[in-house]
C-alpha atoms as one frame of an Amber mdcrd trajectory, in Angstrom:
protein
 -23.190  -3.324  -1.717 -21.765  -5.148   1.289 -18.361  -4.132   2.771 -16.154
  -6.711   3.148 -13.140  -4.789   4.745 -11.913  -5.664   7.812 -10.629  -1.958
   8.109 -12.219   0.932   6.100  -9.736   2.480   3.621  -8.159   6.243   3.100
  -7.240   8.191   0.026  -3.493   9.031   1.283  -0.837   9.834  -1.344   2.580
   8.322  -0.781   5.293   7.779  -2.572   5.921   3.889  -2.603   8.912   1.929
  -3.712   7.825  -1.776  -4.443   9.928  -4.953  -5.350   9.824  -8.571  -5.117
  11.369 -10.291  -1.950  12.629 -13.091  -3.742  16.025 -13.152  -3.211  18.449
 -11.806  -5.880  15.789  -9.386  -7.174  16.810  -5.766  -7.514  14.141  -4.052
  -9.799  12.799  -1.704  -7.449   9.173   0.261  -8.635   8.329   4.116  -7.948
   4.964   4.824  -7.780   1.929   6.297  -5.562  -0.161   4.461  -2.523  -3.787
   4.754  -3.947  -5.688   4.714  -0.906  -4.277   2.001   2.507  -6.064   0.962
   5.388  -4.503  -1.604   8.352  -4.914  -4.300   6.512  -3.117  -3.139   3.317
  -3.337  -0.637   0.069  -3.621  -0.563  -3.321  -1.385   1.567  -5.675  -0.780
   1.187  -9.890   2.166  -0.777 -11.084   3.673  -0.247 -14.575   3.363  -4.149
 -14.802   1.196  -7.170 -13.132   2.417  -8.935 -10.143   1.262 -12.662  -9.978
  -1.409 -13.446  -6.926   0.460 -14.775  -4.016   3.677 -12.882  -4.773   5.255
 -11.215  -1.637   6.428  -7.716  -1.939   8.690  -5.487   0.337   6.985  -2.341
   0.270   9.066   0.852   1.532   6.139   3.872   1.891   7.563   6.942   2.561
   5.334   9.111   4.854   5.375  13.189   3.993   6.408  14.102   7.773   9.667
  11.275   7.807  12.931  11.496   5.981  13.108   7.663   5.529  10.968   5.262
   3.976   9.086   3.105   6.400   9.103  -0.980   5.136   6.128  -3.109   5.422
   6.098  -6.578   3.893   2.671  -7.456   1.997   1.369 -10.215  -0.225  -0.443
  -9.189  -3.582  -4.294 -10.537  -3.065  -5.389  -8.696  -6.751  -4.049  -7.165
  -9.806  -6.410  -6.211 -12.442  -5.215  -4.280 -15.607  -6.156  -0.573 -16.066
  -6.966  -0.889 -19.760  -6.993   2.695 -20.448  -3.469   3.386 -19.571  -1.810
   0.033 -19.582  -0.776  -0.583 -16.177  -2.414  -2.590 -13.491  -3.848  -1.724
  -9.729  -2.238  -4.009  -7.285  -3.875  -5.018  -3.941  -1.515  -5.671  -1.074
  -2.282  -7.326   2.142  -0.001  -6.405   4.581   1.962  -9.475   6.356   4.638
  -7.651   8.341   3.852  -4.381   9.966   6.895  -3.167  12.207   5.878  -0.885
  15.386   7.102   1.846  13.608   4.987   1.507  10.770   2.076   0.653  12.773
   2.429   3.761  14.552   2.570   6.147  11.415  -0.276   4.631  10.249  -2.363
   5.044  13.122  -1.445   8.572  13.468  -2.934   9.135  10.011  -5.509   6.843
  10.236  -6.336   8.709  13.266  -6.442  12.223  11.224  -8.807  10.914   8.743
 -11.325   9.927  10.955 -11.192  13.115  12.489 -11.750  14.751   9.350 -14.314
  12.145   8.275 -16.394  13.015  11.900 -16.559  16.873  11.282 -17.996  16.511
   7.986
C-alpha cells in the first residue's frame, strides 16, 4: 500500500481538549491524541464532526503545565461502530512556534527510537 503522508505519523498519547471555533461555541471535548505527525493527528470523539469544520485544538504535552493550541481543520471522521464514537482526522492549519517546537522535540525522540530498533 502506497503512503500518502506528507509526514510519517507517531503513536503519542496526549490529553486533547477539542471544540469548534465558531464563535459562541463553548462545548469543549476531553479526549486522547491517537497518533500526530506535522501535518496533523487523529484522536476519537464521543460524536462526528462535519468535513471542513475548523477546530481549536489545545494538546497538552506530559513535560508542560499548559496546554499548547493548534488550530486544525477535520479532513475525516469515520464512526467506530464497536463503541459508538468516531476517529477524527485533523489537518493542522495554525501551528504557533511554540507548538512547532514541542512537536519537533518529540518527533525528534521517536525517530531516535525508531533508528535503534
Amino acid at each position: 500500500m502506497l503512503e500518502r503522508r506528507a509526514h510519517p505519523r507517531f503513536k503519542w498519547r496526549f490529553i486533547l481538549r477539542c471544540r469548534e471555533e465558531k464563535k459562541g461555541t463553548e462545548a469543549c471535548e476531553f479526549t486522547t491524541v491517537e497518533n500526530i505527525s506535522k501535518g496533523g493527528c487523529l484522536f476519537p470523539s464521543n460524536r462526528p464532526f462535519p468535513v471542513g469544520e475548523v477546530l481549536e485544538l489545545q494538546i497538552k504535552f506530559p513535560d508542560r503545565r499548559d496546554f499548547l493550541v493548534f488550530k486544525g481543520e477535520v479532513k475525516r471522521c469515520e464512526e467506530i461502530k464497536t463503541i459508538s464514537s468516531y476517529w477524527i482526522a485533523v489537518e493542522f492549519k495554525e501551528l504557533f512556534e511554540e507548538g512547532k517546537q514541542e512537536l519537533e522535540k518529540y518527533f525528534s525522540i521517536s525517530q531516535k527510537q525508531r533508528s535503534e530498533k
